[in-house]
C-alpha positions as CSV (number, residue, x, y, z in Angstrom):
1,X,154.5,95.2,24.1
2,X,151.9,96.5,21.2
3,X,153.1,96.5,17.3
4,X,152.8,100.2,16.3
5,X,152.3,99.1,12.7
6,X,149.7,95.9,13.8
7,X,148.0,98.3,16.8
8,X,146.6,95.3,19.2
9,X,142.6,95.8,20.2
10,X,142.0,94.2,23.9
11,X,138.1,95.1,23.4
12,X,137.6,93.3,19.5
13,X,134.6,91.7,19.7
14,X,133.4,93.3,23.4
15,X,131.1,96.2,24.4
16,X,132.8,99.2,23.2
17,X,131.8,103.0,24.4
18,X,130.1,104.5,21.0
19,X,128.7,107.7,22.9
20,X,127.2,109.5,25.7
21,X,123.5,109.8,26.5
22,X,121.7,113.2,26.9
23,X,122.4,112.5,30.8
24,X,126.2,112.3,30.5
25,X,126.1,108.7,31.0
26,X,128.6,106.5,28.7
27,X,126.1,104.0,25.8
28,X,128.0,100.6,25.2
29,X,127.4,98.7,22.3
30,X,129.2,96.8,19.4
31,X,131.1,99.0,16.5
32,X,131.1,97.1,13.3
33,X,134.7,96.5,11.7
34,X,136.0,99.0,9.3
35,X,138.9,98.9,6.8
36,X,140.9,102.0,8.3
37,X,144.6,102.8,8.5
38,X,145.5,103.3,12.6
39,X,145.8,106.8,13.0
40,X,149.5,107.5,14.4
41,X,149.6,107.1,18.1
42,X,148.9,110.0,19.8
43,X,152.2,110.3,21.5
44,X,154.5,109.5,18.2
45,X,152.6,112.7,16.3
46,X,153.8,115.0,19.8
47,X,157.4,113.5,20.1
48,X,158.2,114.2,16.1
49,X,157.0,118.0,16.6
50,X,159.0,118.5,19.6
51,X,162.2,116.5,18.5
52,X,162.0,116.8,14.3
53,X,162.7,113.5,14.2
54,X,161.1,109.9,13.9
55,X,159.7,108.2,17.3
56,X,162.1,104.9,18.2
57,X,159.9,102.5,20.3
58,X,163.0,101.0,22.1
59,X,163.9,104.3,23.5
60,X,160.5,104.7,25.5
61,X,160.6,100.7,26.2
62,X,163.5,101.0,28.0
63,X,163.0,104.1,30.3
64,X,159.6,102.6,31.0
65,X,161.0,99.2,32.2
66,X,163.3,101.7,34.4
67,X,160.4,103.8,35.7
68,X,158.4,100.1,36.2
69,X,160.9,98.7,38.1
70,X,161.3,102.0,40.5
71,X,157.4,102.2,41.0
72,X,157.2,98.4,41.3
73,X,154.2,98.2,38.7
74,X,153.7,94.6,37.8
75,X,150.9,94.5,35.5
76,X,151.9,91.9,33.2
77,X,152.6,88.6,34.5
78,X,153.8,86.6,32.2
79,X,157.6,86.9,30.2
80,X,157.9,88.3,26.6
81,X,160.6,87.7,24.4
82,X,163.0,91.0,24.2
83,X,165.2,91.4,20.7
84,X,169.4,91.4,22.4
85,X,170.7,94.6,22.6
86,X,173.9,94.8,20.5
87,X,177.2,96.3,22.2
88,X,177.3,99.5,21.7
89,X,178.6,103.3,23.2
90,X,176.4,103.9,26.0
91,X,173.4,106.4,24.8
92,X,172.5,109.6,26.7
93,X,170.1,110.2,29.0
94,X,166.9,111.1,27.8
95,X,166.5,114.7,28.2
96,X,164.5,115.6,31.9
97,X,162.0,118.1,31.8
98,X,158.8,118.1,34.6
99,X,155.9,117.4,31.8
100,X,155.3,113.9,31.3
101,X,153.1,112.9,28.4
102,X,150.6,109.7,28.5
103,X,150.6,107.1,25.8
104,X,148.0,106.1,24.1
105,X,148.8,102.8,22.9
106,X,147.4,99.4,24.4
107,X,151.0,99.4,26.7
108,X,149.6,102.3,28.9
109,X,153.3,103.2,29.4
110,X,154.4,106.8,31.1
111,X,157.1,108.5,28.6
112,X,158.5,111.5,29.6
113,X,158.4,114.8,27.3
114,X,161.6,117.3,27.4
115,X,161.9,120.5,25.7
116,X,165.6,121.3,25.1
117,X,167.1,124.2,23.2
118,X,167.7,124.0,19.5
119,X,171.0,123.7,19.5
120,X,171.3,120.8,22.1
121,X,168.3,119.5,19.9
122,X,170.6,118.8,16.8
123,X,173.3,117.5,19.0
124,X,171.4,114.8,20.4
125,X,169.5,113.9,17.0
126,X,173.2,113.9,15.6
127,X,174.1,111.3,18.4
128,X,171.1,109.0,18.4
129,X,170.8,108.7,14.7
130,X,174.0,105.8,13.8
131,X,172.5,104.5,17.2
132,X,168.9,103.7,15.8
133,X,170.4,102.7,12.7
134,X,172.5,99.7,14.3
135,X,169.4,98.8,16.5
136,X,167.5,95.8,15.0
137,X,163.1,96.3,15.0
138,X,161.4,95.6,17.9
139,X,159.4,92.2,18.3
140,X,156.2,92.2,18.1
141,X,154.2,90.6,21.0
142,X,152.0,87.4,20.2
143,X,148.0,87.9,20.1
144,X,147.0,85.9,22.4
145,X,149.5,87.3,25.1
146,X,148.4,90.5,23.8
147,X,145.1,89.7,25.4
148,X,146.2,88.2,28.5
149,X,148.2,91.6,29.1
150,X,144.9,93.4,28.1
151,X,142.5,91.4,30.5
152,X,145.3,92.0,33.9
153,X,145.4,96.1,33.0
154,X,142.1,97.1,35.0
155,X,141.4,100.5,33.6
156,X,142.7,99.6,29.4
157,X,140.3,101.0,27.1
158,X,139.6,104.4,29.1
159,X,140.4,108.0,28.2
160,X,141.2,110.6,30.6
161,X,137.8,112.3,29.9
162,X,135.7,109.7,31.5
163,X,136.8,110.5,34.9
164,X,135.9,112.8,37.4
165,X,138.9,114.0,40.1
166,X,138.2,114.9,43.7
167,X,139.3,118.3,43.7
168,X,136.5,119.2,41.0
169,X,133.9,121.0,42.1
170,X,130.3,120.2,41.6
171,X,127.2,122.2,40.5
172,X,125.1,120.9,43.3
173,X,127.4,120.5,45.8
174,X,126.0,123.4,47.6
175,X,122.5,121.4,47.5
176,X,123.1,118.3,48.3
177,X,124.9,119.6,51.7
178,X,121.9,121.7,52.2
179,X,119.5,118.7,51.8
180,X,121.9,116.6,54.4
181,X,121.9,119.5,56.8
182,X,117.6,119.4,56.6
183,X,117.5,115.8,56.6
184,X,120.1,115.4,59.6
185,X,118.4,118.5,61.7
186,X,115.3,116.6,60.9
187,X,116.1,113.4,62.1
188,X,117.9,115.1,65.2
189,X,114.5,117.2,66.0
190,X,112.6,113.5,65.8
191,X,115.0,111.8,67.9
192,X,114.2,115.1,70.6
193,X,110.5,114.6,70.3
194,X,111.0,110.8,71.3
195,X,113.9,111.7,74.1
196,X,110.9,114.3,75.6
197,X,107.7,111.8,74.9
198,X,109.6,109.4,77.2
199,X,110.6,111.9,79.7
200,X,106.9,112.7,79.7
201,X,106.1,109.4,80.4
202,X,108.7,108.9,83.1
203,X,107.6,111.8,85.1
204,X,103.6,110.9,84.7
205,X,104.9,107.4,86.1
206,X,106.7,108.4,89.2
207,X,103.9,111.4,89.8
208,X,101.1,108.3,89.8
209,X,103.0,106.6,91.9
210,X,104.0,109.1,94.7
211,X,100.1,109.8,94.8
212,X,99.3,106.1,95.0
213,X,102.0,105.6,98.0
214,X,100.6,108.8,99.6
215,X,96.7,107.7,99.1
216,X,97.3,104.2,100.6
217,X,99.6,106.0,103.5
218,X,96.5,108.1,104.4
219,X,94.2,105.0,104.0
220,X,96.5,103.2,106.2
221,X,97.3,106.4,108.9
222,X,92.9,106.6,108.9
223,X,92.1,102.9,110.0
224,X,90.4,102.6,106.8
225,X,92.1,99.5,104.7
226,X,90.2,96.6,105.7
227,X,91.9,94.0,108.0
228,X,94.6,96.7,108.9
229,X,94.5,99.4,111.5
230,X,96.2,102.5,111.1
231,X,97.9,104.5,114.0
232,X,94.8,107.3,113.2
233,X,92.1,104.8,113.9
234,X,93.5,103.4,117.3
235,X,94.1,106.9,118.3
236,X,90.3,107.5,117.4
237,X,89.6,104.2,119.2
238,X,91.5,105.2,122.5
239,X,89.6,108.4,122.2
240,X,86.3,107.0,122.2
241,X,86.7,104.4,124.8
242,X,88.7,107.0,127.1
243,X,87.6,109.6,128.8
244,X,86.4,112.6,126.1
245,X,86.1,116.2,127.2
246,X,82.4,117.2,126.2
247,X,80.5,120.5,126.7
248,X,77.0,121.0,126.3
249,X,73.9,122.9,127.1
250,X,70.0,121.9,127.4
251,X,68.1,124.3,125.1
252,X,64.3,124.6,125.8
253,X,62.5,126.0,123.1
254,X,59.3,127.4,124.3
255,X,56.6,128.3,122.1
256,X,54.8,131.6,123.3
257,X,51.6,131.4,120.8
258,X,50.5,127.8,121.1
259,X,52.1,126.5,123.9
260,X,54.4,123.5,124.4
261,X,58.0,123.3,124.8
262,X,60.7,121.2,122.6
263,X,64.3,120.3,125.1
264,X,67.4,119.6,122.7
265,X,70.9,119.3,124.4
266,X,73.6,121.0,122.5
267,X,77.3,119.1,122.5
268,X,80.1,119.5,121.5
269,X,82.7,116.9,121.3
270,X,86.5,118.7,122.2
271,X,88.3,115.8,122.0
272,X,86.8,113.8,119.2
273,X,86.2,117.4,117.1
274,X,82.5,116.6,116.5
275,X,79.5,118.4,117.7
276,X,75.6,116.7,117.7
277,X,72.3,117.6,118.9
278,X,70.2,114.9,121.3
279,X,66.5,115.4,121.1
280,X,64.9,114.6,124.2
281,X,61.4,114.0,124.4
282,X,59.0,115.4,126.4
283,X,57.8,111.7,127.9
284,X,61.7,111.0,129.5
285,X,61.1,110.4,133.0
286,X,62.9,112.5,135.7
287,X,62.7,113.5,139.3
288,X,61.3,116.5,140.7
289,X,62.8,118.3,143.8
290,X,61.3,116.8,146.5
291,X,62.3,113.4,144.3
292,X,58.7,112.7,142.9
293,X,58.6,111.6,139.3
294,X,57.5,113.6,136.7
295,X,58.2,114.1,132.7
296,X,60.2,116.4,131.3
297,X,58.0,118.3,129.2
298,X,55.8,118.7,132.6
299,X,59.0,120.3,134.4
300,X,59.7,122.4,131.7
301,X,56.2,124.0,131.9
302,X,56.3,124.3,136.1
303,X,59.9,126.2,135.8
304,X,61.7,124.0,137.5
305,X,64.6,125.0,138.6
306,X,66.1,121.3,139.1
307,X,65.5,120.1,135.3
308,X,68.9,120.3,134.6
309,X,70.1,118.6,137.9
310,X,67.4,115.7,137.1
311,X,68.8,115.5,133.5
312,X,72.2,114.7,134.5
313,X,70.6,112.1,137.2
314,X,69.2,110.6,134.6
315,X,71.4,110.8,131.6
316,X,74.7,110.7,133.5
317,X,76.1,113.9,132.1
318,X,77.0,117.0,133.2
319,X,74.9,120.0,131.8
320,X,77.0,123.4,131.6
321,X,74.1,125.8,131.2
322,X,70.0,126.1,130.0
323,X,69.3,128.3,127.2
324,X,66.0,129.0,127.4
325,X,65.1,130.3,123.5
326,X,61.6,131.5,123.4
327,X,60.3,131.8,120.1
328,X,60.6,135.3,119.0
329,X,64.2,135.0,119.9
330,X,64.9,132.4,117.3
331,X,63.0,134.5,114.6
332,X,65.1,137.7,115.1
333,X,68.3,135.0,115.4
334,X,67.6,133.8,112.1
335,X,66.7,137.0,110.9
336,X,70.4,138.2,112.0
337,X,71.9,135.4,110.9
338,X,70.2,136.0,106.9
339,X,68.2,133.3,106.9
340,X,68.8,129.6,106.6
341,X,68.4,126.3,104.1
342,X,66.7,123.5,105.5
343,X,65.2,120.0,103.8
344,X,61.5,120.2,104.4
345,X,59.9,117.2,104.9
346,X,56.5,118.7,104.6
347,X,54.3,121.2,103.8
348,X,53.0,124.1,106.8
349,X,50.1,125.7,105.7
350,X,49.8,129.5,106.9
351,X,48.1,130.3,109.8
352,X,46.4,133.9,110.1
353,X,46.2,133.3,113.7
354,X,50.0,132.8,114.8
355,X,50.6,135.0,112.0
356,X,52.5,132.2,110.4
357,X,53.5,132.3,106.7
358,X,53.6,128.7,105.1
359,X,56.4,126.6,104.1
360,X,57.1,124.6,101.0
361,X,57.9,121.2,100.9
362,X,61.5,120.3,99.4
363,X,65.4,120.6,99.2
364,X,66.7,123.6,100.4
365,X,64.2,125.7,101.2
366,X,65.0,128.8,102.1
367,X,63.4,130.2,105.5
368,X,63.0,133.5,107.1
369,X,62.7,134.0,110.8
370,X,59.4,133.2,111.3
371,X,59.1,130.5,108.7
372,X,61.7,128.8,110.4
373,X,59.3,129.2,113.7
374,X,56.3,127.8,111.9
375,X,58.6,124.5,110.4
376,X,60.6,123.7,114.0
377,X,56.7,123.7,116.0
378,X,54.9,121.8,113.2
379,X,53.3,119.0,114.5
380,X,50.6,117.4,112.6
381,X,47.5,116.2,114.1
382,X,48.4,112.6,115.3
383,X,52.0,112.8,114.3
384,X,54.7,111.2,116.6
385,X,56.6,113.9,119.0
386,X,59.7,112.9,117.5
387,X,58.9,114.1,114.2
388,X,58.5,117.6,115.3
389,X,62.0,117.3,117.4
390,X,63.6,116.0,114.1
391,X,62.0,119.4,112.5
392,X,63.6,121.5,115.3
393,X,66.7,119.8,115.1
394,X,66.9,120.6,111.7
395,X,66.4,124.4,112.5
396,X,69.0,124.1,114.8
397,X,71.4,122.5,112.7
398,X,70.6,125.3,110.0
399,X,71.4,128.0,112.4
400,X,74.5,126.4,113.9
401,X,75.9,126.6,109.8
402,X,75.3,130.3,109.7
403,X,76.5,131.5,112.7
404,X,80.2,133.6,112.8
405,X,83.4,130.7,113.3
406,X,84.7,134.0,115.4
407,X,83.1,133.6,119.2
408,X,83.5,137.5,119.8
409,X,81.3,138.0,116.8
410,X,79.4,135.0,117.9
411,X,79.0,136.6,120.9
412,X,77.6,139.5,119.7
413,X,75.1,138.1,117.6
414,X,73.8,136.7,120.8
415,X,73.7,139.9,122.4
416,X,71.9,141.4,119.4
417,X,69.3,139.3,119.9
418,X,68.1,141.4,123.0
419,X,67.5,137.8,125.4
420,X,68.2,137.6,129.1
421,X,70.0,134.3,129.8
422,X,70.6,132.3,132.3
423,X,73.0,133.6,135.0
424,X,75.0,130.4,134.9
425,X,75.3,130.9,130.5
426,X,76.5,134.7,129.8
427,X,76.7,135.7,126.2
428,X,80.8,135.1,125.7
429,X,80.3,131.5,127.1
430,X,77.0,131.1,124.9
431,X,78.5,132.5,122.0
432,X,81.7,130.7,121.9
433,X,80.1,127.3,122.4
434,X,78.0,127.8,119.4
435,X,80.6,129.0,117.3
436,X,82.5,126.0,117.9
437,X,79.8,123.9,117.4
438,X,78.9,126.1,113.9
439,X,82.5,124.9,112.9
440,X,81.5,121.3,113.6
441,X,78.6,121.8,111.6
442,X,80.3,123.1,108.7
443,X,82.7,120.3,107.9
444,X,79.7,117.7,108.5
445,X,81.4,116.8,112.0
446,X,77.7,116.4,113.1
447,X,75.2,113.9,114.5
448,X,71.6,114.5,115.4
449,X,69.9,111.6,117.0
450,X,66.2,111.2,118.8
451,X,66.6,109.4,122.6
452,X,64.3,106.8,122.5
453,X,62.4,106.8,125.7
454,X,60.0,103.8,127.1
455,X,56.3,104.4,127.4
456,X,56.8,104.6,131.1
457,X,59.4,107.4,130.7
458,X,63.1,104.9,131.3
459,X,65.4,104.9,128.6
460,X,65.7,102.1,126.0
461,X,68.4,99.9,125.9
462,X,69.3,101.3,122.7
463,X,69.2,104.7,124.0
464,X,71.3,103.6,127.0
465,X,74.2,102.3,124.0
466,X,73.8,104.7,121.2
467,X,72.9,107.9,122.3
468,X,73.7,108.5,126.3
469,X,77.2,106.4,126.2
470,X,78.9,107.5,123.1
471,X,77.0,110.7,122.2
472,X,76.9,111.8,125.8
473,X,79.3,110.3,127.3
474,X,76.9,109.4,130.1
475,X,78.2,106.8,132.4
476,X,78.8,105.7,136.2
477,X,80.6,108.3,138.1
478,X,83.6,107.6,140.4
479,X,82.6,107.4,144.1
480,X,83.7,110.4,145.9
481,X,83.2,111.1,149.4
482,X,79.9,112.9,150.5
483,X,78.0,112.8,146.9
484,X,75.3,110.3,146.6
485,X,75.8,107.5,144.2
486,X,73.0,107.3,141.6
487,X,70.9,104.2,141.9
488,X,68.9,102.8,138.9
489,X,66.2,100.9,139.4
490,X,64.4,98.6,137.1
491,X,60.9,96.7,137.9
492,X,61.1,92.6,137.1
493,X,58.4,91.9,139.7
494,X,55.2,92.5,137.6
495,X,54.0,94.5,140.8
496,X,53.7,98.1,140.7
497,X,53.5,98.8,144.3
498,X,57.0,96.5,144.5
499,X,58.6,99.4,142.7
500,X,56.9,102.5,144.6
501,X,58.3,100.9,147.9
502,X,62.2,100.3,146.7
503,X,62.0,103.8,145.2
504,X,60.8,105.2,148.4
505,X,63.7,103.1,150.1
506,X,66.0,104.3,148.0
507,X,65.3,108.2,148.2
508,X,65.0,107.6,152.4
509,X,68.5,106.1,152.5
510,X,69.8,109.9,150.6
511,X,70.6,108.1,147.2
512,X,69.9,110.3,143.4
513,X,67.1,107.7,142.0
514,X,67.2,106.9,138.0
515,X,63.9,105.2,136.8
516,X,65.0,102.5,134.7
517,X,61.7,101.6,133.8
518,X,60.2,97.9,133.8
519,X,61.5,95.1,132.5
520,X,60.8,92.7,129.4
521,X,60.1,90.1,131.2
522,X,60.0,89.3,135.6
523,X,62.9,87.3,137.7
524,X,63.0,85.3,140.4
525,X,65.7,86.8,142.1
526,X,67.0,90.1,142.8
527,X,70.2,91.4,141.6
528,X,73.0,94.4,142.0
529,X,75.2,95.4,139.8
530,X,78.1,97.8,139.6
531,X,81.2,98.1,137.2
532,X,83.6,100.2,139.2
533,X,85.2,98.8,141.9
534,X,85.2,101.5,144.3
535,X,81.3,101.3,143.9
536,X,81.1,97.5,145.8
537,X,80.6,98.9,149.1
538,X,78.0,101.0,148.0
539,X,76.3,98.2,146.5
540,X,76.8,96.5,149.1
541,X,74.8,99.6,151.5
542,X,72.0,100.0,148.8
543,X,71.4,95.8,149.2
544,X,71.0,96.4,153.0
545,X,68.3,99.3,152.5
546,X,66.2,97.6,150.0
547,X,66.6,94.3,152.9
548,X,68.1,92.2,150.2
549,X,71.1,89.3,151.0
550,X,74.7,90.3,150.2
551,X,74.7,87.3,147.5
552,X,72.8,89.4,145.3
553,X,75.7,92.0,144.6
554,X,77.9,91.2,142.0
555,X,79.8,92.8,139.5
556,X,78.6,93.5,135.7
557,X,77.8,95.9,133.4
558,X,74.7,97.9,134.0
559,X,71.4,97.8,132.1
560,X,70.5,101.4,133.6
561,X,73.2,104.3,132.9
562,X,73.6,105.0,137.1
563,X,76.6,104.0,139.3
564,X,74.7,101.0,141.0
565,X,71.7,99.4,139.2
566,X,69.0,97.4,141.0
567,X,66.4,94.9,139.2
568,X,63.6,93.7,141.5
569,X,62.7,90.3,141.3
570,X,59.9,88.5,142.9
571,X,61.7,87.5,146.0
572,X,61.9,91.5,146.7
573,X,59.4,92.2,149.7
574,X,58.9,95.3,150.5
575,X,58.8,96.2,154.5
């Protein structure tokens, strides 16, 4: 317990509080000794005005070891020596009241304050004075438990004014919650702008990936990966090595002011969806009526009527119709049409004569009716035929683009042309033929090739491959009863008249001759060939006209596009 008269300092010689900064913050720092008298405690000066009377120490002491041992406070730790309390009439309560004042001594003990009424008040001063005069003086605690007491209290040294309570309120309260409000909505914004970045991504992910998964399933459907065949392509593969519906027309175009005639066979592909043009030159070789040979161009001039039946002989094909296109008809069909675009590959100068404007030389050039005349009959003087058929063709293909997808209006674009056609090739059947072609044309479904004929009229080898198997679809035909087979037949003697006497043969015995032209190079043996089957017995007849053994038949594939194919060798005499 602290001396009132010797007041015990727990901070002597420490950091003391000496003031407060501008801020409100406490300044610590060491307060020099002075020779002052302690002022009264703090507690003593309140119980004397309330009471009148002089504050006894062992009255406090020994309600607070009463209130110490209720709240279980056990600051101090170590024993002090206590002065015997003399036997004596018990003492009265101390007087209740609900104020409690706080002591300011070192003890930091809790007295409680009571206000009574006077007369009680003199009655209980009455009381405790013989009581306080038979009580011996409180001992005084040493110093240096004094300071051990001092250094266990955790808050000694404080005043009541250096704290700050929960329930006060403070001035920038209101702010500080505002600036956590904007800092949380902030960070929660941030956080959204991350959750949608990665959505972003996410989605952009699985978007490139669907497309990559669709682009290789249409690689794979189109038989275009390498090393990996797609249903698409062997469809497309069946297609082409089975049998392909195919319609198509010859077209001779016949120039009225110069003369000469260009033949171009129109096709269009149903099955595969693709259309093409074959130019045919005017030196192909084919077979008149009365089964002389002749070339085509020739034919075309005479007006045969069996070029189209020696075409097929030749080519294998069947021919739907002839368009003959004079032309002033193909002036007033481009004219209708509104003129086209073609890719010049030269220059036509203008001709006063023909009436003939001229014709630049470039990309898309664009042509009215009768330029277009003057650039498809261009032929230069000792230019190649086939680069004035790859100049019609390119008219052609031009036209095609620009006529109506709709075959009624087709139709009638055909009919406002003012032509009379072929009874075999009306104007519905013409114009819906080119109309699909036109479609072909559009998408770049299209092909244009040149035959390439021999010198003596037969058709390359290449030709036979290329153009008259797959763009024709020119091949042996089934034997049927009462139709002649078609008979190829190629010279490997080295002797003309050899081959004038087996042709002869061959037309006697009542079968369709196809020239096949000479070959590279003679043989010493004769040899017949068929592919089909059902063809061996015809073989087998066309070996017995032409007086050659039955060895010589055999089965292969043919050099000449005909359903049996016979190459004179030297042991071929003629009778």
């Amino acid at each position: 317990m602290n001396d009132p008269q010797e007041p015990y300092d727990p901070y002597a010689g420490r950091q003391q509080l000496i003031g407060y900064d501008p801020y409100g913050r406490p300044v610590y720092g060491q307060v020099p000794a002075q020779s002052v008298q302690p002022a009264p405690p703090r507690y003593e000066q309140q119980y004397e005005q309330a009471y009148g009377q002089t504050y006894d120490p062992s009255y406090g002491q020994s309600y607070d070891q009463g209130v110490q041992g209720q709240q279980q406070y056990h600051v101090p730790q170590q024993e002090y020596p206590q002065s015997p309390q003399p036997q004596s009439q018990p003492q009265a309560a101390p007087p209740q009241d609900p104020s409690y004042g706080y002591d300011t001594r070192q003890d930091r003990q809790w007295i409680p304050q009571q206000h009574t009424e006077p007369g009680a008040q003199q009655a209980q001063q009455a009381q405790q004075a013989p009581q306080a005069q038979g009580r011996p003086e409180p001992q005084s605690v040493p110093a240096p438990r004094r300071e051990a007491a001092a250094d266990q209290e955790p808050d000694a040294g404080y005043r009541t004014e250096q704290f700050a309570f929960i329930d006060q309120q403070d001035e920038e309260s209101e702010d500080v919650i505002d600036w956590l409000a904007f800092t949380e909505s902030r960070t929660e914004r941030r956080e959204e702008a991350r959750r949608r970045g990665r959505n972003r991504v996410v989605a952009l992910i699985v978007v490139l990936a669907l497309l990559a998964v669709c682009g290789l399933g249409y690689l794979w459907y189109a038989g275009k990966l390498p090393f990996l065949d797609g249903p698409g392509k062997k469809k497309a593969a069946a297609a082409a090595t089975g049998a392909q519906k195919r319609d198509m027309i010859v077209v001779h175009l016949r120039n009225t002011k110069r003369g000469g005639s260009s033949t171009v066979l129109l096709v269009d592909n149903v099955t595969a969806k693709q259309g093409s043009t074959v130019l045919l030159p005017n030196t192909l070789g084919v077979a008149k009526e009365d089964g002389t040979a002749t070339s085509l161009g020739k034919s075309v001039e005479d007006g045969s009527l069996g070029t189209r039946e020696a075409l097929d002989t030749v080519l294998g094909t069947h021919i739907g119709g002839t368009w003959r296109l004079d032309t002033p008809f193909l002036e007033r069909l481009v004219d209708l049409v509104g003129g086209i675009e073609v890719d010049t590959d030269t220059a036509v100068p203008a001709d006063d004569q023909a009436k003939a404007p001229a014709v630049g030389q470039g990309p898309k050039q664009s042509l009215t009716g009768a330029m277009a005349v003057a650039y498809a009959t261009h032929r230069a003087q000792g230019e190649p035929e086939a680069k004035q058929l790859e100049r019609t063709g390119k008219v052609l293909y031009a036209v095609l683009r620009k006529i109506p997808g709709d075959p009624k209006a087709a139709a009638t674009t055909v009919e406002s042309m003012g032509q009379i056609l072929d009874p075999g090739l009306d104007a519905q059947s013409l114009g819906a033929l080119l109309s699909r072609i036109g479609e072909h044309a559009k998408v770049g479904a299209y092909r244009t090739e040149v035959l390439s004929v021999k010198p003596d009229g037969g058709l390359t080898d290449d030709a036979n491959k290329r153009v008259v198997k797959e763009l024709l679809g020119g091949s042996f035909t089934a034997a049927q009863p009462g139709v002649a087979p078609r008979v190829g037949l190629k010279d490997a003697t080295g002797d003309e008249k050899a081959q004038v006497a087996a042709k002869a043969a061959l037309l006697n015995g009542g079968y369709a001759f196809v020239d096949g032209g000479k070959a590279d190079r003679t043989a010493p043996a004769s040899q017949i060939t068929y592919q089909d089957d059902a063809q061996r017995d015809r073989a087998v007849g066309v070996a017995k006209t032409l007086g050659l053994p039955e060895a010589a038949v055999k089965k292969a594939e043919n050099a000449v596009n005909a359903d049996v194919v016979v190459t004179l060798g030297k042991d071929y005499k003629p009778s």
